[in-house]
N, C-alpha and C positions, 0 to 999 in steps of 0.2 A: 831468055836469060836476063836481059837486059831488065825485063820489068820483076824478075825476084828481087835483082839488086834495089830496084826504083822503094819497093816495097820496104826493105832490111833498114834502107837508109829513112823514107820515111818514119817505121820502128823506131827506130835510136832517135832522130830529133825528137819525136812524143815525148820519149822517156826524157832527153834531155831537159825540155822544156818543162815536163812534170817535176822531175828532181831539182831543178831549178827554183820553182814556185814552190815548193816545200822549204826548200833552203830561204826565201824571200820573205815567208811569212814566219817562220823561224827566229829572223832576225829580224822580225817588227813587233813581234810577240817579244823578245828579248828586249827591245829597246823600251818599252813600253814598262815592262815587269822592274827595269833596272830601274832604284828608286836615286841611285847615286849619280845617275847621270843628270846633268843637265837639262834642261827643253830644250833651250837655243841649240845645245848638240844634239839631241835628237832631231831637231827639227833638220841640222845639216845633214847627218845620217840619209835621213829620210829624201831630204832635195837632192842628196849622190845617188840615193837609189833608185829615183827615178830618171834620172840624166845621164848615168852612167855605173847601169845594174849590172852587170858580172863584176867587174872589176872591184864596186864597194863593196858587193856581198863577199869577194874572196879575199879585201885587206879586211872589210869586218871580222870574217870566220877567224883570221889568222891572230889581228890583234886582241880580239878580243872573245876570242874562242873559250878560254879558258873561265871566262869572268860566266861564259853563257852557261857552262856547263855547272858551273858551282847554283848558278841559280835556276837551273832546270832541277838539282839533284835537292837543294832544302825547298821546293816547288815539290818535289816528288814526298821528300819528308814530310811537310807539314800536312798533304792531303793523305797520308798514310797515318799521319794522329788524328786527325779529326775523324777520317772510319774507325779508328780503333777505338776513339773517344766514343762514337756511335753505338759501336755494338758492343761495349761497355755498357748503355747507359742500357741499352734496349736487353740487353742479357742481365741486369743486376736487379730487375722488377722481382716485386718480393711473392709468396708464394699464394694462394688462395688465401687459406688459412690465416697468415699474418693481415690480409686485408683483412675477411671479414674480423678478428680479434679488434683492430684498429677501428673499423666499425662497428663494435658494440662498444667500445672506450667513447667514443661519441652519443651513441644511440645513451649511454649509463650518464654520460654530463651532460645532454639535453640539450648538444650542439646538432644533433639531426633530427627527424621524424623516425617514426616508425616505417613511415613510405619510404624515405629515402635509405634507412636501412636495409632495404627489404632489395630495391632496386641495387645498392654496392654489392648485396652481395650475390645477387645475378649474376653481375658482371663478374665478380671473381669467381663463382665458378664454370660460368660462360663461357 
C-alpha cells in the first residue's frame, strides 16, 4: 500500500514539474515576444526566475497575465493571415490556358524562343 501511494505522489510531482516548465517557458516566450518591455526588465524578469521561480512566474502570470494573452491571440492572428495569405496565393494561379495564351503573346513579340514556348506550355499542361 504504502508503495501505490510512493508512486500517486511521485505522479503528481512529474506533472507538477512538467506544468511548471510549460508555464516557465510560456513566460520567456512572452517576455521575449513583448516588444514594449524593456531589456533591463526583462532582464530582471529573467534574474527573479531564476532565483526565485514559483513565485515570479505566479506574480508574472497574475500581473501580467492579461498583456500575455492579448499577445499570444494577435500571435495567433497574424500567423492565421499569413496561411490564408498562402493559400490565397497558391489557389489564385491562373488556368493552363491562360498561361499558354500568355505564352504565345510572347512567343508573337519575340520575347521567347520557340523552345522556350514549347517547354511553358509543358509545364501548363503538366
Amino acid at each position: 500500500m504504502n508503495n501505490f501511494w510512493s508512486v500517486v505522489w511521485t505522479f503528481f510531482w512529474c506533472f507538477a514539474f512538467v506544468a511548471y516548465l510549460f508555464a516557465l517557458f510560456a513566460i520567456i516566450g512572452d517576455l521575449f515576444r513583448d516588444h514594449k518591455l524593456n531589456g533591463w526588465w526583462k532582464a530582471v524578469w529573467i534574474i527573479f526566475l531564476v532565483f526565485v521561480p514559483f513565485l515570479t512566474a505566479l506574480v508574472y502570470l497574475i500581473a501580467r497575465g492579461r498583456g500575455m494573452a492579448e499577445r499570444n491571440m494577435k500571435e495567433a492572428a497574424d500567423t492565421q493571415a499569413a496561411v490564408d495569405a498562402h493559400i490565397r496565393d497558391v489557389t489564385s494561379s491562373t488556368s493552363p490556358a491562360d498561361e499558354i495564351a500568355k505564352a504565345q503573346q510572347l512567343l508573337s513579340s519575340g520575347a521567347i524562343t520557340q523552345q522556350e514556348f514549347d517547354h511553358l506550355k509543358a509545364r501548363a499542361l503538366g
